[in-house]
N, C-alpha and C positions, 0 to 999 in steps of 0.2 A: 504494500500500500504506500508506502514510504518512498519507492524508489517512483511510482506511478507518479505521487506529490511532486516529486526534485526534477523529474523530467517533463510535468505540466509548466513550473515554477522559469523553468529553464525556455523551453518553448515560448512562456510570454517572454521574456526577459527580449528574447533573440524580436519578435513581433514587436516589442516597447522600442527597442533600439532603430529599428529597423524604419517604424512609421516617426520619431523624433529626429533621424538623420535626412528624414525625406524633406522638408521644410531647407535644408543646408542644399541639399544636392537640387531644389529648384528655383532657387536665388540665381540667376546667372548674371553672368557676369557684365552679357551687354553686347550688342553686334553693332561691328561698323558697315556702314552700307555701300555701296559703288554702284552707278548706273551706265549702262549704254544704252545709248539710244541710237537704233538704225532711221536715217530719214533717207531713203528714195524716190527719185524726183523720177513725174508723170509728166513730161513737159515734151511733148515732139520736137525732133528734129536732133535731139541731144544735146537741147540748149539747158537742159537743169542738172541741178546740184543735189548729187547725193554723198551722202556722209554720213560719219560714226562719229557722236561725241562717247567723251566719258568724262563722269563727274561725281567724285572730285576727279582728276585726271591718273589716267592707269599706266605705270609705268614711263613715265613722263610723257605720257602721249595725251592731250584734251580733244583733238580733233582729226580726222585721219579721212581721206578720201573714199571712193566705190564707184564705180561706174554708173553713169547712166542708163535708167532703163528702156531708153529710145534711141534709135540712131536716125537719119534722114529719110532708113526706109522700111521703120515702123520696130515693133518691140527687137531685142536683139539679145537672141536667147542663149548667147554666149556671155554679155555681160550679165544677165540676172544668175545662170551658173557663176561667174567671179566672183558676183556679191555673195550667194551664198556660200559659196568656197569663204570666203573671207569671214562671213561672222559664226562660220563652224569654226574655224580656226581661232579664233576669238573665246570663243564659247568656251572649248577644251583648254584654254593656255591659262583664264581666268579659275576654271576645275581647278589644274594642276598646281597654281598659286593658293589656293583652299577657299578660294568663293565658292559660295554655294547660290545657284541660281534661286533667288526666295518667289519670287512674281515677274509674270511677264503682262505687258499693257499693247497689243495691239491697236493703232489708229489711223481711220484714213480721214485723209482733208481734201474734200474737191472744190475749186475753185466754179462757181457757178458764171457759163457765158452766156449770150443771149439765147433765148430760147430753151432754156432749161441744158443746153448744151456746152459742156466743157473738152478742153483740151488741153487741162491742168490740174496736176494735184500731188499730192503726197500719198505714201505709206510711210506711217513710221510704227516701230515698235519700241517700245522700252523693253529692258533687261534689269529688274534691278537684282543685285549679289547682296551678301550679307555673309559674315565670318567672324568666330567670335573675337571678342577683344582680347 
């Protein structure tokens, strides 16, 4: 009966300790954040600007080019392969540095011409990271 007692006794002891250290172990300590953001330009002819910022800036880099996704004679589906090339490689190198991708924000912006018709606009996505302090 006695040893049933010391190995109840013991079991809570282990469940006391166990739920009082949990309050420690979910205190954290605090993540710093980093965003990219892809903006690719809808602009014909290959007259727009597309780009990567990062902010705060990654690796001493704030702003960093990508091709356009237009050329003179219409999408150009060897630059939107580049861009993707590029922010996969971005994606994994930010991995390897121990960001953790936390949210991504998809958004498009069309420039409204007459007639309900445009021939302008943006994609952008956000990436934001997070890692702890």
């Amino acid at each position: 009966m006695r040893s049933a007692f010391t190995r109840f006794l013991l079991l809570m002891a282990l469940v006391a300790s166990s739920l009082l250290a949990q309050p420690a172990q979910a205190q954290s300590t605090g993540y710093q954040f980093l965003q990219m953001t892809t903006i690719e330009s809808v602009v014909p002819g290959g007259l727009g600007r597309s780009r990567v910022l990062f902010t705060p800036e990654w690796k001493g880099t704030k702003e960093t080019t990508m091709e356009n996704l237009f050329s003179l004679t219409g999408i150009n589906l060897g630059n939107v392969r580049s861009n993707e090339e590029a922010i996969v490689r971005y994606l994994g190198e930010m991995s390897n540095d121990g960001w953790e991708l936390y949210q991504t924000t998809p958004l498009t912006q069309v420039l409204n011409g007459t007639g309900g018709q445009s021939s302008q606009g943006i994609f952008m996505t956000r990436y934001l990271f997070r890692k702890p302090k």
